[in-house]
N, C-alpha and C positions, 0 to 999 in steps of 0.2 A: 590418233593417240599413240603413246612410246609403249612397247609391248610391257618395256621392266616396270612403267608405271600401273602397268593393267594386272601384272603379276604380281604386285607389293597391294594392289586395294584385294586382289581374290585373298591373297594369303591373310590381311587384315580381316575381311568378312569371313572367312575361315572354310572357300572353297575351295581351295586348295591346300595342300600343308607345305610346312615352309620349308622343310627338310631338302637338300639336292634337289635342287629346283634346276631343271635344263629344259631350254626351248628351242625350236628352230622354226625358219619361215617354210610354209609348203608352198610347191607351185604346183599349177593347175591350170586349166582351163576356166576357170574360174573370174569375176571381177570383183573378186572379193578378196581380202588380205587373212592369210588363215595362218595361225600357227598351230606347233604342237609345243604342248607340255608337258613336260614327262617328270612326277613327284614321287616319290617312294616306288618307283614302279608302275604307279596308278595314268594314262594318259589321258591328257584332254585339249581340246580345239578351241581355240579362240578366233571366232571368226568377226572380221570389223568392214562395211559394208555403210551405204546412204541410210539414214534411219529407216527408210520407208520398208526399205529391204529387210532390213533385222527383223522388223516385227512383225512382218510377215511370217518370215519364215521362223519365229518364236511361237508365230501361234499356231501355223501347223504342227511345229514338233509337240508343242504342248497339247495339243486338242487330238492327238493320236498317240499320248504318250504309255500306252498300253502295248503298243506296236511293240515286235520283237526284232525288227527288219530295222526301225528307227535309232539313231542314237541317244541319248536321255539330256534330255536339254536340262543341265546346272544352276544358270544364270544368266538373266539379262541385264543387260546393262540400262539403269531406269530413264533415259536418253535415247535408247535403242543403237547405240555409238558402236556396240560389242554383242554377242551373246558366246556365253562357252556352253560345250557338251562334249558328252564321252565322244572318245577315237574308237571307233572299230577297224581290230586288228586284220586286216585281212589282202587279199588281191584283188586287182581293177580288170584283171585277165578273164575275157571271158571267152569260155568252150564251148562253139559253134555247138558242140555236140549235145547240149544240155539246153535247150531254148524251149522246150517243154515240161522239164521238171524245172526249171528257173520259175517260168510262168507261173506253173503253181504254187510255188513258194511266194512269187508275189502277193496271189490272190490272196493267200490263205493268212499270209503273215500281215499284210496292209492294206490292199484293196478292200477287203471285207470287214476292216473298220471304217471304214470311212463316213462320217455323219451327216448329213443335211443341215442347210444352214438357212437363215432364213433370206429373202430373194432381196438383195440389196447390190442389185450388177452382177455382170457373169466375165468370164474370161481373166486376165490377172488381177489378183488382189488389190496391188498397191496402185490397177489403172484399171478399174472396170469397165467392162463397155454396158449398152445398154440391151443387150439379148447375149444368148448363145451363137445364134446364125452369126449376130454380127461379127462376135469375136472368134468364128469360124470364117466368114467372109475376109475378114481382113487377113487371116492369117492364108489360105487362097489366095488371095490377088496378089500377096510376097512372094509366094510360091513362084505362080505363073510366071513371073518375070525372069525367075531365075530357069526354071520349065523350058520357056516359050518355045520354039517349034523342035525341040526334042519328043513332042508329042504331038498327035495328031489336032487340030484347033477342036476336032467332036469330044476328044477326051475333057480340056477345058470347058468346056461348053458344059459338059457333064456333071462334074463333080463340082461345078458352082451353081447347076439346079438341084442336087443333093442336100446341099446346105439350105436352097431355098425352101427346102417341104421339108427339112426339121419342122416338128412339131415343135411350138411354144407354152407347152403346158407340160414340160419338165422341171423335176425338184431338182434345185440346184445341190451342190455337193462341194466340200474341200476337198480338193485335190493336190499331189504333188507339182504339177505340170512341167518336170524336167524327168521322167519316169522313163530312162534309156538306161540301156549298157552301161552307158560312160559314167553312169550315177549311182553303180551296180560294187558291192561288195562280194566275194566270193572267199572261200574257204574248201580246198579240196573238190575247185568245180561247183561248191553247193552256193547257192544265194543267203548269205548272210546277211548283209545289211544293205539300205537304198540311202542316200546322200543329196546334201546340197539340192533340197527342194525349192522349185522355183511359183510360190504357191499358185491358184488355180479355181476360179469355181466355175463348177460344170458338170457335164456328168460324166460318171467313176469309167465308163467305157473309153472315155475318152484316154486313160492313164496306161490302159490295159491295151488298146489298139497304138497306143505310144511306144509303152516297151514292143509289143512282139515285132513292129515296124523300126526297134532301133538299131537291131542289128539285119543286112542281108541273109541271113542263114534259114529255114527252114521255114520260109514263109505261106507255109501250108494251112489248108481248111482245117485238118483233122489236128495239127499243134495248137492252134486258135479255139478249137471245140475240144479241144481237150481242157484248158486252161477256163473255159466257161464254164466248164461242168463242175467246177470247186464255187463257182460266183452264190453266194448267199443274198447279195442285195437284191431287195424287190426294183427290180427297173423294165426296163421293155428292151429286153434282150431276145425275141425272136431272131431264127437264122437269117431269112430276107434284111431284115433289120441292122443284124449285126454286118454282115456282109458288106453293106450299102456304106457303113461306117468304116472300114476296112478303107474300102476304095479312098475315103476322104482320108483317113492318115496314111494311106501308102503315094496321097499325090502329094501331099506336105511334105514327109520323107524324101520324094523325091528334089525337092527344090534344097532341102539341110543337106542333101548327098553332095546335090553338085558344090555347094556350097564350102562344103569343108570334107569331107570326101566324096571325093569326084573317081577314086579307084572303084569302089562300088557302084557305079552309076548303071552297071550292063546286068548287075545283080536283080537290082529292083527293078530295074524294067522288065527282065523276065516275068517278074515277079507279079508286075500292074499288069501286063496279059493274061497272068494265069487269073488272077482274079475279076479279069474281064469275064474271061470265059465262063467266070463258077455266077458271074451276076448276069449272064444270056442266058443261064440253062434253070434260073428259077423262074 
């Protein structure tokens, strides 16, 4: 769709005013076509996307729209062709130094809403699979390939019998499922706002061992148990537990590293040792 046609129906339905209306296209990492609109000062996003995609991500924004971390979703387009929402002003810059007060701001600002949904497929939204393992398995055996003998064959071995003794009698949950850095708002270092959700049902651990594993920086027990101890939601978050989960997104991480950074790749392997070790000593 032509953006000025998408900007004369907002100004018609009267979500936006029609005053100095100026736009521009953002670019991004993204495969989405996004812009900004800037009306009396007020800004807002237009983002245009496969329908399947919109409504997805219309109804996480909407089903968490209490969030303060979220942007506030305006309008969908009754097609799903478009949806607009506020811009939060802010930086993508984020400071190795703050990956434990970030964390808690996540929990506290959006993780800890997060509602249960009722159990109709796990793994992405708009392509469910038909368990958790499985949409954990597949996303593993992507890994591996990219992995393959940068790790030891016992490490693979491992962390794809982890997935297999998940337990199947988990409440499922919406989730962000793009819960990284790169999707991170900042303001003065502090965690403002999270973005560009790629929706998700699973469990909320899953969202929580995503961010801490999205940057290389302070991939510690005591950052990770620091950021649990804000966790409200009733789930089975024992340390053995959590731990064991750790291992599974810091071996996915490791296949997104080499992937698109590959500068980090000596980071997190540190990183998957240290974590060996803390999963041999319970």
């Amino acid at each position: 769709m032509d953006i000025q046609m998408i900007i004369l129906d907002l100004i018609h339905r009267k979500i936006i005013d029609s005053k100095l209306i100026e736009f521009e296209k953002l670019n991004g990492g993204t495969i989405s076509e996004l812009y900004l609109l800037n009306s009396k000062g007020s800004k807002y996003v237009v983002k245009l996307n496969e329908p399947k995609v919109i409504e997805s991500e219309a109804h996480f924004l909407h089903s968490y729209k209490d969030s303060n971390l979220l942007p506030k979703l305006l309008f969908v387009e009754q097609s799903y062709k478009y949806i607009v929402y506020s811009f939060i002003d802010g930086a993508t810059n984020y400071n190795r130094k703050d990956k434990k007060d970030m964390l808690k701001a996540l929990v506290q600002g959006l993780l800890n809403h997060y509602k249960s949904v009722p159990d109709i497929g796990w793994g992405w939204m708009d392509q469910p699979a038909v368990s958790w393992q499985c949409f954990l398995k597949n996303k593993i055996l992507e890994a591996n390939k990219l992995i393959d003998s940068r790790l030891e064959i016992g490490d693979h071995h491992f962390v794809l019998k982890l997935v297999e003794e998940i337990k199947t009698d988990r409440k499922p949950y919406l989730l962000h499922g793009d819960c990284g850095v790169h999707n991170f708002i900042f303001n003065d270092g502090r965690l403002i706002g999270v973005i560009d959700p790629t929706p998700v049902i699973g469990e909320p651990l899953y969202d929580l061992i995503y961010a801490f594993c999205s940057s290389p920086d302070d991939l510690t027990k005591e950052t990770l148990d620091s950021a649990v101890s804000e966790w409200m939601i009733k789930s089975e978050h024992n340390h053995p537990f959590l731990y064991l989960e750790v291992m599974i997104g810091l071996y996915l991480r490791l296949g997104t590293c080499i992937k698109h950074h590959p500068q980090d790749f000596e980071e997190y392997l540190t990183a998957w040792h240290y974590w060996k070790n803390i999963i041999k000593k319970l």
